[in-house]
LUMRO-444549 format. One record per residue (C-alpha): x, y negated, z negated; chain; residue number from 1. Coordinates in nm, 2 decimals. Each point is the difference from the previous one (the first is absolute). Example, Ala and Ser with C-alpha at 12.3 -4.5 7.8 and 13.67 -1.06 7.14 Angstrom:
<atom X="1.23" Y="0.45" Z="-0.78" chain="A" resi="1"/>
<atom X="0.14" Y="-0.34" Z="0.07" chain="A" resi="2"/>
//
This chain:
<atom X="10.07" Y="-12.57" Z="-2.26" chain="A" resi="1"/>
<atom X="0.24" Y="-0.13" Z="-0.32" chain="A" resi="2"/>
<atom X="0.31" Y="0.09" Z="-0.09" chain="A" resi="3"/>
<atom X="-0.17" Y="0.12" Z="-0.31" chain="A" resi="4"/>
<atom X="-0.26" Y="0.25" Z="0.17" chain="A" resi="5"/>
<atom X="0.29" Y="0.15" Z="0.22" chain="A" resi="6"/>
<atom X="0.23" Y="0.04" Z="-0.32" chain="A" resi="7"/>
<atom X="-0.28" Y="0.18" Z="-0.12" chain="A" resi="8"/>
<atom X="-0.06" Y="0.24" Z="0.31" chain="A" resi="9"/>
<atom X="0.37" Y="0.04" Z="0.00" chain="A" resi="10"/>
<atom X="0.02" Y="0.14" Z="-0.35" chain="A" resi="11"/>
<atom X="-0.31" Y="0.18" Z="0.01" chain="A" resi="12"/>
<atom X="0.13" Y="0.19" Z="0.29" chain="A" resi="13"/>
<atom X="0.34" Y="0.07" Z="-0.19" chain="A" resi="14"/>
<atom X="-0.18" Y="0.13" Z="-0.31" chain="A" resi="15"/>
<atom X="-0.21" Y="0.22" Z="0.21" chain="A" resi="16"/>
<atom X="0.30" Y="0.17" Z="0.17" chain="A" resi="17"/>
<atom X="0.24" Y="0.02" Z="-0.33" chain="A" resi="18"/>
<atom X="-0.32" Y="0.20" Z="-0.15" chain="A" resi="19"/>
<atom X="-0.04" Y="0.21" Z="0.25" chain="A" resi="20"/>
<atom X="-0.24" Y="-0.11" Z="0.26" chain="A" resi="21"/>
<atom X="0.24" Y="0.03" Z="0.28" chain="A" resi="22"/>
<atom X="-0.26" Y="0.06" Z="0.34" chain="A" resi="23"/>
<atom X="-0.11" Y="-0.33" Z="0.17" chain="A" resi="24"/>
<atom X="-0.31" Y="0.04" Z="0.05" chain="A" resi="25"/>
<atom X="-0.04" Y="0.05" Z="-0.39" chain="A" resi="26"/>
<atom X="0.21" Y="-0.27" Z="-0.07" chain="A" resi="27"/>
<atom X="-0.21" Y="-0.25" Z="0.24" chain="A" resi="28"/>
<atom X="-0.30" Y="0.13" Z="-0.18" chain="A" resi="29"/>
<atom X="0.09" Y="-0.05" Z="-0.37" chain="A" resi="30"/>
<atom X="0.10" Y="-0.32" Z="0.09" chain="A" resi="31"/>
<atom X="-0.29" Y="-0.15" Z="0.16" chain="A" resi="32"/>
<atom X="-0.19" Y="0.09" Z="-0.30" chain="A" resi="33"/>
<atom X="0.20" Y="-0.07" Z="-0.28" chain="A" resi="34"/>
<atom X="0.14" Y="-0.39" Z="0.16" chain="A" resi="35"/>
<atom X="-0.35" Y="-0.14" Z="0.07" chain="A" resi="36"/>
<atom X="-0.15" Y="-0.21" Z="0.29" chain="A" resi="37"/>
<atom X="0.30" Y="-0.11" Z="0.14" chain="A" resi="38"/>
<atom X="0.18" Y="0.38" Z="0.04" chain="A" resi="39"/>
<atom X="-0.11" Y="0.08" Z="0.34" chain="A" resi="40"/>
<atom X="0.14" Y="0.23" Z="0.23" chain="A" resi="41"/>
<atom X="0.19" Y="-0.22" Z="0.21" chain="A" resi="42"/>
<atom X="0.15" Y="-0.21" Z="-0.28" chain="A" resi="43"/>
<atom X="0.12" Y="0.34" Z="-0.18" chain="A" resi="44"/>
<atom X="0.17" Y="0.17" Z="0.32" chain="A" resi="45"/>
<atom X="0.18" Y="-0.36" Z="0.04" chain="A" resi="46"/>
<atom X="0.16" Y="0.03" Z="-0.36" chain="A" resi="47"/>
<atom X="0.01" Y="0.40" Z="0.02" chain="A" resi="48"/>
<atom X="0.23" Y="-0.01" Z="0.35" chain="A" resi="49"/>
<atom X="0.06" Y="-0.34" Z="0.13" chain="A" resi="50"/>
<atom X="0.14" Y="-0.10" Z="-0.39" chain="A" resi="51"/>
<atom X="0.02" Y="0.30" Z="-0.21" chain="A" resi="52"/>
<atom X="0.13" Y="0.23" Z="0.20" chain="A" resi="53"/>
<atom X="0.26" Y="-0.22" Z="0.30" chain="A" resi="54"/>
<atom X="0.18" Y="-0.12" Z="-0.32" chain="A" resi="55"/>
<atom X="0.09" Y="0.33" Z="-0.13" chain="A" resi="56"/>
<atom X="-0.23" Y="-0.05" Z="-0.32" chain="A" resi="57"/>
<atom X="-0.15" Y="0.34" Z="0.10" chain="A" resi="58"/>
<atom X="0.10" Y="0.26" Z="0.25" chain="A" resi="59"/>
<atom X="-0.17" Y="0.29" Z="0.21" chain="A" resi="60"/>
<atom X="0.03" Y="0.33" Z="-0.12" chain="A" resi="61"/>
<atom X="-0.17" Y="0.19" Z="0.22" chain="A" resi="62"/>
<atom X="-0.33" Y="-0.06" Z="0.23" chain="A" resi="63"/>
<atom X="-0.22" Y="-0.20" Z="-0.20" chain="A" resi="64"/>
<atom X="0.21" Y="0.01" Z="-0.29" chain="A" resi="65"/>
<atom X="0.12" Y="-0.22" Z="-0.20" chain="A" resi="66"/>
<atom X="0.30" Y="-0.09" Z="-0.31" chain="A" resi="67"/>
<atom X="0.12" Y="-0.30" Z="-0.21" chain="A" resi="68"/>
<atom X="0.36" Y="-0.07" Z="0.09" chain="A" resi="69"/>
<atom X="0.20" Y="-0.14" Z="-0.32" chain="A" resi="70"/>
<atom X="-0.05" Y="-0.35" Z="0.18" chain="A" resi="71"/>
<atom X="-0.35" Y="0.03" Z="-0.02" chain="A" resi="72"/>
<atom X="0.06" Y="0.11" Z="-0.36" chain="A" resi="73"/>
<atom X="0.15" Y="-0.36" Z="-0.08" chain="A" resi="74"/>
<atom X="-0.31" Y="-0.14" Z="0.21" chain="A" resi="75"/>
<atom X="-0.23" Y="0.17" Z="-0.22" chain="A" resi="76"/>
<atom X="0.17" Y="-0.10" Z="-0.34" chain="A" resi="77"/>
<atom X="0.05" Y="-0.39" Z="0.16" chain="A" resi="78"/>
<atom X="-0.40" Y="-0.02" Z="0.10" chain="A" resi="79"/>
<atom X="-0.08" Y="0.12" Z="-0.39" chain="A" resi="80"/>
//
């Protein structure tokens, strides 16, 4: 996997939460399908937590739930 196809996991994910998909399992679903081929489940859970999430561009709510921190606002407008 790019840099490219992860930028666009990365901000796919981010536009999914900021409009209100905040549930993972819906946000790992919209994503496969909307990224393509190389959007699998693996490669998503590695942006959503091991990038997205340890660097405080998104934070838990609550079980399974999900919000945009204003870090992962900047994120968002950078990877536009």
């Amino acid at each position: 996997m790019n840099d490219r196809e992860r930028d666009i996991i990365r901000k796919t994910v981010l536009q999914l939460i900021m409009k209100g998909v905040v549930r993972w399992t819906n946000i790992e679903k919209l994503v496969c399908i909307s990224c393509g081929a190389f959007a699998t489940t693996n490669t998503i859970k590695r942006q959503f937590y091991g990038y997205l999430l340890a660097n405080g561009y998104i934070e838990r709510v609550s079980r399974g739930k999900y919000a945009v921190t204003e870090k992962g606002r900047k994120l968002y407008v950078a990877l536009s």
